[in-house]
C-alpha positions in Angstrom: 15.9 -29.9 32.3 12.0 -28.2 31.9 12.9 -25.1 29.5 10.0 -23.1 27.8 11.4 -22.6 24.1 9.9 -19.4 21.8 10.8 -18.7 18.8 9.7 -16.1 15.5 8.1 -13.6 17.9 8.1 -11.1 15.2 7.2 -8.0 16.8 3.8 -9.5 18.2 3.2 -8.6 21.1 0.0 -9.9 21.6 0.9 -13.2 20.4 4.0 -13.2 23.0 2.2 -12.5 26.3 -0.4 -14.5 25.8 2.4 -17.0 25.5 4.1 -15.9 28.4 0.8 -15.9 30.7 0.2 -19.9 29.3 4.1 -20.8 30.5 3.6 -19.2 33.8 0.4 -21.8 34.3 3.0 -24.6 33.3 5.3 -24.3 36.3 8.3 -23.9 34.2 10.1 -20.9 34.8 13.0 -21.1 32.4 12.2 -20.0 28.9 14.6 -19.8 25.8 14.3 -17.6 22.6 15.7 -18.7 19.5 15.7 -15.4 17.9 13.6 -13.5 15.3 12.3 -11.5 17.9 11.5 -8.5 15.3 10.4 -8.3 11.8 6.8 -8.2 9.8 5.4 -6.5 13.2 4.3 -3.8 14.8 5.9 -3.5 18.1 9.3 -4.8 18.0 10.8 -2.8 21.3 8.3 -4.0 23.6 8.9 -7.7 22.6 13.1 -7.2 22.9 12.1 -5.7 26.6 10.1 -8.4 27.3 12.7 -11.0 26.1 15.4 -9.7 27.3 14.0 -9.2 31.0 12.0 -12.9 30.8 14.5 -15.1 28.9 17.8 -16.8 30.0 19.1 -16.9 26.4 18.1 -15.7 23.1 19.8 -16.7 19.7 20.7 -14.7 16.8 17.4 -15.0 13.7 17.6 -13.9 10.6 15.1 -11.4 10.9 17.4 -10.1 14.0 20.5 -10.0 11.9 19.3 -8.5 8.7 18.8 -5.2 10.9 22.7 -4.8 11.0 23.6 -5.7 7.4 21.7 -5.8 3.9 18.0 -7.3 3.6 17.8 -7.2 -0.2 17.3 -11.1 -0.4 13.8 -10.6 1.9 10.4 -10.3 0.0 9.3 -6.6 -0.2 7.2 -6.9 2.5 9.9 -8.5 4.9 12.4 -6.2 4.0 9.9 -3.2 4.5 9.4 -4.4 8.0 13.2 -4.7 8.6 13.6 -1.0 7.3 10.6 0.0 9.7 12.0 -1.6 12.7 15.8 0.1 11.9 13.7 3.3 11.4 12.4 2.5 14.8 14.6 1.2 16.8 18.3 1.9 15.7 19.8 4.7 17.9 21.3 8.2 17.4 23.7 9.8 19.8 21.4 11.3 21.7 18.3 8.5 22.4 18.3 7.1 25.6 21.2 4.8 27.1 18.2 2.1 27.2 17.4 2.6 23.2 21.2 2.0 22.8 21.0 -1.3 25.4 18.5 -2.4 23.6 20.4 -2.3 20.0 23.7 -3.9 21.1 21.9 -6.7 23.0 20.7 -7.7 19.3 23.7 -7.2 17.4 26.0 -9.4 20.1 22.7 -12.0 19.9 24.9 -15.1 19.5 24.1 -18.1 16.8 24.0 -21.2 18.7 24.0 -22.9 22.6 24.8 -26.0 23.8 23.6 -27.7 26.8 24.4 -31.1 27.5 22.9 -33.3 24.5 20.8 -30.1 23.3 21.6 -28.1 20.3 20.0 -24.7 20.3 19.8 -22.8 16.6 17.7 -20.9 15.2 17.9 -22.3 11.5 20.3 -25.2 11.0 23.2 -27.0 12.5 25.1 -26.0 9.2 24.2 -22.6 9.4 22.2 -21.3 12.4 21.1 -18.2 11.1 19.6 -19.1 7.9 19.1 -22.3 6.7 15.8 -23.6 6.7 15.0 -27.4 7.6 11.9 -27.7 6.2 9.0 -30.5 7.0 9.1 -31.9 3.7 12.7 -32.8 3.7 12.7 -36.1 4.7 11.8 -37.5 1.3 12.0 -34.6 -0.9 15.4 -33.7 -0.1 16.7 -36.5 2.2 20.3 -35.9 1.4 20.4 -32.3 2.7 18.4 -33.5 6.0 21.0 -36.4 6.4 23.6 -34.0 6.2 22.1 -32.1 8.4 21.6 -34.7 11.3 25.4 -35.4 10.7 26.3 -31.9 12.0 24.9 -32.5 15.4 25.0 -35.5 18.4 21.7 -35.6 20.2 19.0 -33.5 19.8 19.0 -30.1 17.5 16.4 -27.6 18.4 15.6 -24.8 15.9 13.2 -22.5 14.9 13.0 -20.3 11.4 10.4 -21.8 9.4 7.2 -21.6 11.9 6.2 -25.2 11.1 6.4 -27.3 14.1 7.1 -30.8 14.7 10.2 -32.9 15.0 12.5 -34.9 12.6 13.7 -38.5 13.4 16.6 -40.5 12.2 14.3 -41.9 9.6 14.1 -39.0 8.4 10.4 -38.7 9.0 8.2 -35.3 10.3 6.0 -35.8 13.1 3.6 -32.7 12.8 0.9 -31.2 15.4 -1.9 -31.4 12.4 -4.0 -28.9 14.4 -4.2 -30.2 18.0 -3.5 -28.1 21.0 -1.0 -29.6 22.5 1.4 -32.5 21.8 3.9 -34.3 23.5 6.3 -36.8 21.4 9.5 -39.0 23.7 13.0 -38.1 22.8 15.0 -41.2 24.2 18.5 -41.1 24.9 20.9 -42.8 22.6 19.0 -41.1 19.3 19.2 -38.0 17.4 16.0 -35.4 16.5 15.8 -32.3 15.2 12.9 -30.4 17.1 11.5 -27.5 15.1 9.2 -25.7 18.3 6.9 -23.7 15.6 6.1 -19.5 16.0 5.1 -17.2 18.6 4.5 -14.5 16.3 3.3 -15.9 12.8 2.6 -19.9 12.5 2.7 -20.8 9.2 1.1 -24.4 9.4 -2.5 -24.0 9.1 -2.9 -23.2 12.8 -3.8 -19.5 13.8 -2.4 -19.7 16.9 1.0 -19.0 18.9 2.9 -21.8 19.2 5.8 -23.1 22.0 7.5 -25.9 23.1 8.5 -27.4 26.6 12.0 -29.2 26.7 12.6 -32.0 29.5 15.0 -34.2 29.7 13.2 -36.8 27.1 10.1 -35.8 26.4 9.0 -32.2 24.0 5.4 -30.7 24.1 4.0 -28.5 22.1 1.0 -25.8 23.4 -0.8 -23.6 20.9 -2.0 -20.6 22.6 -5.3 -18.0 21.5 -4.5 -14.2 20.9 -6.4 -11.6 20.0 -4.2 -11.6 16.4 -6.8 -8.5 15.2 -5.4 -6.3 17.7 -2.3 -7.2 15.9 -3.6 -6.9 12.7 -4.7 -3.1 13.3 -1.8 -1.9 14.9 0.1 -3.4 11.7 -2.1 -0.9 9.3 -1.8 2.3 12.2 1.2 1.8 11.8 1.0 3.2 8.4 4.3 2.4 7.1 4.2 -1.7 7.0 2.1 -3.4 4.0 -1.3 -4.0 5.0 0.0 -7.8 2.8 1.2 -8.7 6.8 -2.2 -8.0 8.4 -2.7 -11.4 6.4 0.4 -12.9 7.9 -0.5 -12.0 11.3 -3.8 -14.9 11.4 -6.4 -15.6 9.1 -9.1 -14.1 8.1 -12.5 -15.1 9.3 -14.3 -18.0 7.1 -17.0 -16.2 4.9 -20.5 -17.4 5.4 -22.0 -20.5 3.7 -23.5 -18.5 1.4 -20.2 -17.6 -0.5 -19.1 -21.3 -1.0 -22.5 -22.1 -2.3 -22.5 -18.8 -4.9 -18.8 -20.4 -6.0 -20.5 -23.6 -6.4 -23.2 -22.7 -8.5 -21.0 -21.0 -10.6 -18.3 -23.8 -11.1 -21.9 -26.0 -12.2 -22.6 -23.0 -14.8 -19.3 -22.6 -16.2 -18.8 -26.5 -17.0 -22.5 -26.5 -18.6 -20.7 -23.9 -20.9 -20.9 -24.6 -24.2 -19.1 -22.0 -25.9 -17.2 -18.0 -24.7 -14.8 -15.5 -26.0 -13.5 -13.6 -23.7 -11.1 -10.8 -23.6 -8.7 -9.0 -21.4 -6.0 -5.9 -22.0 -3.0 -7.1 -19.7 0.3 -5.0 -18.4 4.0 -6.8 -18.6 6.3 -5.7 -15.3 7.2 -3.2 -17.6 3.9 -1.8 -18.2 3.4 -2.2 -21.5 0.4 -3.0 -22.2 -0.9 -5.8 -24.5 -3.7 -8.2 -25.3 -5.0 -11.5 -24.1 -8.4 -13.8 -25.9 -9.0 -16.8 -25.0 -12.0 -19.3 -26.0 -14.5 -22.4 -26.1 -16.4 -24.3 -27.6 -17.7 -27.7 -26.8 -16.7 -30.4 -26.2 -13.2 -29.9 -26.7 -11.7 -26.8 -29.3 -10.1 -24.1 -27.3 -7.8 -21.1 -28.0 -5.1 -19.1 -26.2 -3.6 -15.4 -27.8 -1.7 -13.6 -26.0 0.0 -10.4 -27.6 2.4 -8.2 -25.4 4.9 -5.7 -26.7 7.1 -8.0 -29.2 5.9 -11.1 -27.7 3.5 -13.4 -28.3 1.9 -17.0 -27.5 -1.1 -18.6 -29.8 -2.5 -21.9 -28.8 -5.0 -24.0 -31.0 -6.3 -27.0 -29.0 -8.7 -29.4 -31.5 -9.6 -33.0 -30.1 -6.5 -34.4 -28.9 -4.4 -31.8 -30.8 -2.2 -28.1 -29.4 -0.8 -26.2 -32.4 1.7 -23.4 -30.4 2.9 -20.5 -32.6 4.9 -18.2 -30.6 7.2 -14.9 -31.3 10.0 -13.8 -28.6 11.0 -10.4 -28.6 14.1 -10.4 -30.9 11.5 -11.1 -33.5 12.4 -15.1 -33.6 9.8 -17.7 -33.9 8.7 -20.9 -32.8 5.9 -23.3 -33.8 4.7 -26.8 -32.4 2.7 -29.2 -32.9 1.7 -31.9 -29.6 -0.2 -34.7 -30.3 -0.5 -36.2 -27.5 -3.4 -34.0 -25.9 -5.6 -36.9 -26.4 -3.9 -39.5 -24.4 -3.3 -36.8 -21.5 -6.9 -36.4 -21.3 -7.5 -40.0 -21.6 -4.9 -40.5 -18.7 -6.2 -37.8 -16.7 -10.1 -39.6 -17.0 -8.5 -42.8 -16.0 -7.6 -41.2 -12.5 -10.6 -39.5 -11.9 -12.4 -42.7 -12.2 -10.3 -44.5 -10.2 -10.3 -42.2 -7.5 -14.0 -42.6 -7.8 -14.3 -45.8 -7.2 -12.1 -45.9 -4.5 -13.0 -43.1 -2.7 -17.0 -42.6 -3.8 -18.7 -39.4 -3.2 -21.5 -40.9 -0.8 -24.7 -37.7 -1.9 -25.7 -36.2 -5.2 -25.1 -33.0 -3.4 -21.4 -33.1 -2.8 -19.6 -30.3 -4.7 -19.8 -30.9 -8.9 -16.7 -32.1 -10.5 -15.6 -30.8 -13.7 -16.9 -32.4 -17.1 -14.8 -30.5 -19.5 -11.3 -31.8 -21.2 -10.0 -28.5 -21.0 -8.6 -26.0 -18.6 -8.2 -22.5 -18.5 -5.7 -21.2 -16.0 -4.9 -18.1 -14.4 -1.5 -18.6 -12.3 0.2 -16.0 -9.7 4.4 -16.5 -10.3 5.8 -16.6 -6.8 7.3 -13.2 -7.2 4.3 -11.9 -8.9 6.3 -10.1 -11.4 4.3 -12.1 -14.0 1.2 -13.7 -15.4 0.7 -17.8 -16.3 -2.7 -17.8 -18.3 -3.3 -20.9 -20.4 -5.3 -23.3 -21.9 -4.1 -27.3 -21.5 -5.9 -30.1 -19.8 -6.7 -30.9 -16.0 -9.0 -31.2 -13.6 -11.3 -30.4 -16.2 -13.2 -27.2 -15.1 -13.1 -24.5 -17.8 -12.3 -21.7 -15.5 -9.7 -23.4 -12.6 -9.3 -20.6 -11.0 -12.9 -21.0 -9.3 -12.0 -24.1 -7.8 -8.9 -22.5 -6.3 -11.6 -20.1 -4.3 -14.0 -23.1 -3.4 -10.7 -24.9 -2.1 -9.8 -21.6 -0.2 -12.6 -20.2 1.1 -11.0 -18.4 3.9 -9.4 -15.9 1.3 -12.7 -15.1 -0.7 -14.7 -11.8 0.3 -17.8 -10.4 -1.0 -18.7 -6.6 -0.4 -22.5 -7.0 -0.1 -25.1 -10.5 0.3 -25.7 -9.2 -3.3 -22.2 -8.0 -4.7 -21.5 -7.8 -8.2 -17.8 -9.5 -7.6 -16.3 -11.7 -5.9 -13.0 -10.8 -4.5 -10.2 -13.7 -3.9 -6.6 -13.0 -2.4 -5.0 -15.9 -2.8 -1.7 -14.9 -1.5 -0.2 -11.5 -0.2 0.7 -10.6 -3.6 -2.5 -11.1 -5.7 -6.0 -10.6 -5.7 -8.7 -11.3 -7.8 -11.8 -9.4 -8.7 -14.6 -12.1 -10.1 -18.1 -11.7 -11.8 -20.6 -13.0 -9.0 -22.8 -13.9 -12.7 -20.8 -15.0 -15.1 -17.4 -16.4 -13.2 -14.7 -14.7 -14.9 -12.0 -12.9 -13.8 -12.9 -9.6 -14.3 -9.4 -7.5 -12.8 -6.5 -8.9 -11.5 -4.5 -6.8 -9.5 -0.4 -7.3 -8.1 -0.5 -6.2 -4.4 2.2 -4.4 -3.5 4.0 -2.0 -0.8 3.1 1.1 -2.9 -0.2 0.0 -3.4 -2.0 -2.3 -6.1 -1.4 -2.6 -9.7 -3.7 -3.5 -12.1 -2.4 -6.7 -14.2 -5.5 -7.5 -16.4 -8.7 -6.2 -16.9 -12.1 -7.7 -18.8 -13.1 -5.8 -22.1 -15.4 -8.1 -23.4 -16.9 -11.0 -22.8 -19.2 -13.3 -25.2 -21.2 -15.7 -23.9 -24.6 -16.1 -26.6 -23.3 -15.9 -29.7 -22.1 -19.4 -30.8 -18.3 -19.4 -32.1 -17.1 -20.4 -34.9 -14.5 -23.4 -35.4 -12.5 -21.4 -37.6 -11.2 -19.3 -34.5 -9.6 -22.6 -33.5 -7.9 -23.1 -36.6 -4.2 -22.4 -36.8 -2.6 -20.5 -39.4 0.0 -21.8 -41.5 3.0 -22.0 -39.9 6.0 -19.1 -40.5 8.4 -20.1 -43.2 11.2 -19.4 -40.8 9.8 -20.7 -37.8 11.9 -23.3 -36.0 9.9 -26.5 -35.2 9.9 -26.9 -31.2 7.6 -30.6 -31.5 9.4 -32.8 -29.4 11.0 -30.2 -26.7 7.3 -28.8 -26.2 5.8 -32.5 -26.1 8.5 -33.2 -23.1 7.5 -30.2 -21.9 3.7 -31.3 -21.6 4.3 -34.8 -20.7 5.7 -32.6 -17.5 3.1 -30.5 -16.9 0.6 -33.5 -17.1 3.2 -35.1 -14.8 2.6 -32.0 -12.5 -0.8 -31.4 -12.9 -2.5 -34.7 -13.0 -1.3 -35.9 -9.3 -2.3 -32.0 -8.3 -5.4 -32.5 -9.5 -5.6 -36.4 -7.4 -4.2 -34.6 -4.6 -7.3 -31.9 -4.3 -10.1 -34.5 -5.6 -9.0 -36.1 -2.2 -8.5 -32.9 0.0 -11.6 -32.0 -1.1 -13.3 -35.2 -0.4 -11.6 -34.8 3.4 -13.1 -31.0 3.7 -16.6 -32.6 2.7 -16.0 -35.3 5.4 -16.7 -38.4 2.8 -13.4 -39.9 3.7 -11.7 -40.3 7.3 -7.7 -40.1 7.2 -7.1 -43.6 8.6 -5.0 -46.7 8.0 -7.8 -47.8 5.0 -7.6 -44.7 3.4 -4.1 -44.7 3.3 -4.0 -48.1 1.8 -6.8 -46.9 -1.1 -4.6 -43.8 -1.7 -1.2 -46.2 -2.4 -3.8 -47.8 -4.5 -4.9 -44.7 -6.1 -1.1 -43.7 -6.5 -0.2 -47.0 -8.3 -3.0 -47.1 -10.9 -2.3 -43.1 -11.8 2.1 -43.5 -11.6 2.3 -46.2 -13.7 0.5 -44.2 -16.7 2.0 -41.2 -16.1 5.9 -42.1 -15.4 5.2 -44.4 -18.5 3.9 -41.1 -20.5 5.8 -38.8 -19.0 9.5 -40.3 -19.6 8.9 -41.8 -23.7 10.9 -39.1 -25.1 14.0 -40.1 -23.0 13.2 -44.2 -23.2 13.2 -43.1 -27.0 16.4 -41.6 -27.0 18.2 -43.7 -24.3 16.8 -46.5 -26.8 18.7 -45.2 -29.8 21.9 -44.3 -27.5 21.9 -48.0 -26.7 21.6 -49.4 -30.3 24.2 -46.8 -31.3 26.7 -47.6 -28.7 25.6 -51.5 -29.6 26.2 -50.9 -33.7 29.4 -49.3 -32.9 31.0 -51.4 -30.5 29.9 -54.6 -33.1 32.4 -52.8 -35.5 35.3 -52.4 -33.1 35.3 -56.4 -31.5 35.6 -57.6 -35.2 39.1 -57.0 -35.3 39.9 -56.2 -31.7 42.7 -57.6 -29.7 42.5 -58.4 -26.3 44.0 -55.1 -25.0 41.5 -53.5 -26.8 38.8 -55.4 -25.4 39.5 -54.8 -22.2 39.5 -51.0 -22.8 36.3 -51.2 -24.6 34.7 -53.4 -21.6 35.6 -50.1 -19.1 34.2 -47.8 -21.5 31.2 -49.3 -21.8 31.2 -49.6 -18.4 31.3 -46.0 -17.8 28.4 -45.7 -20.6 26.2 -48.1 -18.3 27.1 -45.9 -15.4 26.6 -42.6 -16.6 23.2 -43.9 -18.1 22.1 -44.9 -14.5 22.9 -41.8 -12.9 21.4 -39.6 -16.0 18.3 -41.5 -15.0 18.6 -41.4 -11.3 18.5 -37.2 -11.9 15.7 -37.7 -13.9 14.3 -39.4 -11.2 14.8 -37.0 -8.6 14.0 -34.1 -10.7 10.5 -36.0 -11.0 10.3 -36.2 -7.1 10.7 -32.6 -6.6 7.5 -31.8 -9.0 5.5 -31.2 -6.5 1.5 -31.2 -6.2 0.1 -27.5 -5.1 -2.8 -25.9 -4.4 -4.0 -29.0 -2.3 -5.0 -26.4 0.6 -6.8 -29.4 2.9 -8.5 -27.8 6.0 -9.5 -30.2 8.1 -6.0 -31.6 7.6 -3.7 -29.2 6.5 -0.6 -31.6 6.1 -2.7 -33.9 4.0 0.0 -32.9 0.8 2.8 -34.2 3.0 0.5 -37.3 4.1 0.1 -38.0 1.0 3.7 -37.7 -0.7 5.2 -39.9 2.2 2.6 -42.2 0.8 3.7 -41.9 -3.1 7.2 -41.2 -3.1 8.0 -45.2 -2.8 5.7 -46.0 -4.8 6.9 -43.4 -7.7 10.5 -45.0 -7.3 9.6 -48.2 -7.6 7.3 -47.5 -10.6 10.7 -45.8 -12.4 12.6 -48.6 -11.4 10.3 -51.2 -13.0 9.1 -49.3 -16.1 12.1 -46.9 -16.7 15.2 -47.4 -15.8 15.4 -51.8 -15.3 14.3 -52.2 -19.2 16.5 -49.6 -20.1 19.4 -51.2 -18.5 18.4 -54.3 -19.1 18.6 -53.8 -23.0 22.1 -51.7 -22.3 23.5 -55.4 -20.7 21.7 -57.3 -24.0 22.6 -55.8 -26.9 26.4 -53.8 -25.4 26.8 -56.7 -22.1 26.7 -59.7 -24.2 29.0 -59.1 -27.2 31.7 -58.3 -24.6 31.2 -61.2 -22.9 31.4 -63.0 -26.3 35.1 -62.0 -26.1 
């Protein structure tokens, strides 16, 4: 077998000859499709043509079947492409017999193909239209990609999520991390999953068209060079798909120097800061409109007021202190009081220097790291139905999002050498407008099919006069308001959880962008280092409210079983021995979900260029190490008093 796999085409053309002419120069002259041959493009009849008069067999997408059925589970912008490509392509009596061929060879696409120890699909083996098998499986979902290999003998070669790279049976990702071609052995007697990446729109940090050549043992990858902004301007002549997809289609070109360096400056002035107010009008989904303030004043007082329609959220940070008053809108409130600011920032200084020391910035003139305790955040929800804009600890800077455009520079645009903004799009639903002086966010705007809508906009902005610390002080708490203390606490500890190995995670992209450290064997072994010094503090911080309670559970259970064995016969005894028992057990898996559920927070925003799988690198590296931390800190003392104080007065009897 020597079979040219595609995959994802999405109505590129350009993208999908180029990748035709580069097979032809391969010798092979077999070529397989596993579907998604329209969607998000331009120009989805010329790539079925070309497929169906170049390809011995083409699969059944998801893009491909939402054309026949409903596509309201696809993002606005897919499902407006889906509805432009109907529009397009779906035919009325009288269109052509070839418009109709065209139409019925998609609907009867079929869903899978096998050929000898090959698999073909274009999602999973569990379901081949849509399931996604995702790079990150192997060790933050391993049970799902184990159930996955059972489905399947040999070798399972899909498409769908436009990463590529292959699965083992260890449940490890072997990813082409930016090189041009790959090859990786598939010997007999083992199974793979083989994901052969996008024609139309790679999604793994690579720009261009990617396919895969299937022999007999053996898969190689090629990346292939389009010309993606002659795809990019026939997507906005078309003047009916989002102009969102032109981003989709490649990436935009990397601003000059000049840019980075203006960002830079103004990350250095903000955390010289010693004091704002600043001051934005803000519109709900619903458009009602409402008011945000927020404020400084060094080195560590901070507010948050956020008013909108019957809602609202105040936060008061002082030293190591957050006082939270908040109203919902059936008039109920809340109020909260977290102590334990303090030790979070403490925690969050103990990894910073650790990760100095281990990984040293080598010049005075490497990019500034923050100085501040605090953190003012302005967050995109994935759906971007909704603001997250807050004030909390992290990685220090006073305004984050500034370090989310020096991390992606590639998304930031300036009108003029001299503009008055900057403008940052940080994904196809959000943009930023940001003062070129002063670094604040000065609009925000949701991007969408209909155009864009303005979410927040700057009224006033104070940076001379110095503020007082009585804006930082908290009223006196509502009579009625119920105390939320220890829920927001957890709460907290899990954001810190979240936000402190995020914040680990881009200190060392960022060190890999500004080539001070080589991804190598030693830098993996400083990084576990890195990993254990940080995990052990923050699964230790993170987890005291359930040790706490799983603590009192035990004594309880302990107290209460002392009472029953004083008088018990042995029939009883034995019962009591399987209950507790079942107590032990359920406290191991309670903890086990715990554990997982900490797994799945992942770091974001890592955005590494000259590596972009340097988040995955880096979880395969913690992972272990966060289990075995949970194990030894968590859940063996927890058992291990369970066994003392319930274990030994049954054995007693």
């Amino acid at each position: 077998m020597k079979v040219a796999i595609i995959s994802d085409l999405h109505s590129n053309r350009e993208a999908l000859e180029a990748v035709f002419a580069h097979i032809q120069t391969q010798g092979v002259s077999t070529v397989y499709c596993l579907g998604d041959v329209i969607g998000y493009g331009p120009e989805p009849e010329f790539c079925v043509d070309m497929v169906r008069g170049h390809a011995s067999l083409c699969l059944m997408g998801n893009h491909d079947e939402a054309l026949f059925r409903d596509a309201s589970d696809f993002n606005p912008h897919a499902r407006e492409a889906i509805e432009f490509t109907r529009a397009w392509m779906k035919p009325k009596w009288y269109h052509s017999t070839e418009r109709k061929a065209r139409w019925e060879w998609l609907r009867e696409l079929p869903l899978t193909h096998q050929e000898g120890r090959f698999l073909f699909v274009h999602g999973s083996p569990r379901d081949p239209v849509r399931e996604y098998v995702l790079s990150t499986d192997g060790f933050l979902n391993p049970d799902k990609l184990r159930s996955i290999f059972d489905g399947f003998q040999g070798v399972c070669v899909g498409g769908h999520t436009h990463h590529p790279g292959v699965h083992d049976e260890e449940l490890r990702f072997h990813g082409l991390e930016g090189r041009e071609t790959l090859s990786l052995p598939l010997p007999q007697g083992k199974k793979f999953f083989v994901n052969v990446g996008s024609t139309g729109q790679p999604r793994d940090g690579d720009p261009r068209a990617c396919y895969a050549v299937l022999e007999d043992e053996k898969v190689t990858w090629h990346r292939v060079a389009y010309d993606y902004r002659a795809t990019m301007q026939k997507i906005l002549d078309t003047g009916a798909l989002s102009e969102v997809l032109t981003l989709a289609a490649a990436p935009q070109d990397p601003p000059p120097p000049a840019l980075a360096e203006r960002v830079d400056a103004l990350i250095a002035k903000t955390n010289a800061c010693e004091h704002f107010v600043a001051v934005y009008k803000v519109w709900n989904r619903e458009g009602e409109e409402g008011e945000l303030r927020f404020g400084f004043r060094a080195p560590d007082l901070g507010l948050f007021e956020m008013e909108s329609g019957k809602t609202a959220m105040h936060q008061y940070v002082s030293g190591g202190t957050i006082v939270i008053r908040s109203r919902s809108d059936d008039g109920s409130q809340t109020t909260a009081t977290i102590k334990t600011l303090g030790d979070q920032q403490q925690l969050f200084q103990s990894a910073m220097d650790r990760l100095e020391e281990l990984f040293p910035r080598k010049s005075a003139a490497s990019r500034p790291e923050a100085r501040s305790g605090l953190l003012f955040r302005i967050a995109v929800e994935p759906d971007c139905e909704g603001l997250t804009i807050n004030v909390a600890t992290g990685s220090g800077e006073l305004l984050a999002w500034l370090q989310d455009m020096r991390r992606q520079p590639e998304h930031l645009t300036a009108p003029e050498a001299a503009a008055a903004e900057l403008v940052f799009t940080p994904c196809e639903k959000a943009r930023f407008a940001v003062s070129a002086e002063t670094g604040f966010v000065s609009k925000l705007e949701k991007l969408t099919p209909q155009g864009a809508q303005v979410r927040m906009q700057l009224t006033s902005l104070d940076l001379a006069a110095p503020v007082s610390a009585d804006l930082f002080r908290p009223p006196p708490a509502p009579a009625a308001a119920k105390d939320m203390s220890a829920a927001y606490e957890t709460m907290f500890s899990v954001m810190l959880f979240v936000q402190v190995r995020s914040d680990t995670y881009r200190a060392l992209a960022r060190r890999v962008d500004d080539k001070l450290v080589e991804w190598n064997d030693e830098t993996r072994s400083k990084a576990q280092k890195l990993f254990r010094h940080v995990d052990e503090e923050l699964v230790t911080l993170a987890n005291a409210r359930l040790v706490e309670h799983m603590q009192q559970g035990v004594d309880s259970i302990a107290d209460a079983l002392a009472k029953k064995l004083a008088e018990a016969s042995p029939q009883l005894v034995r019962g009591l021995k399987a209950g507790a028992a079942k107590d032990r057990e359920g406290m191991e898996k309670q903890l086990l979900q715990v554990l997982e559920k900490m797994l799945g927070q992942n770091p974001s925003g890592v955005n590494c260029k000259l590596r972009p799988t340097l988040d995955e690198d880096l979880l395969a590296l913690e992972q272990p190490i966060l289990r075995e931390i949970y194990g030894d800190k968590i859940t063996k003392p927890l058992l291990a008093r369970f066994d003392e104080k319930v274990g030994k007065q049954l054995e007693a009897k």
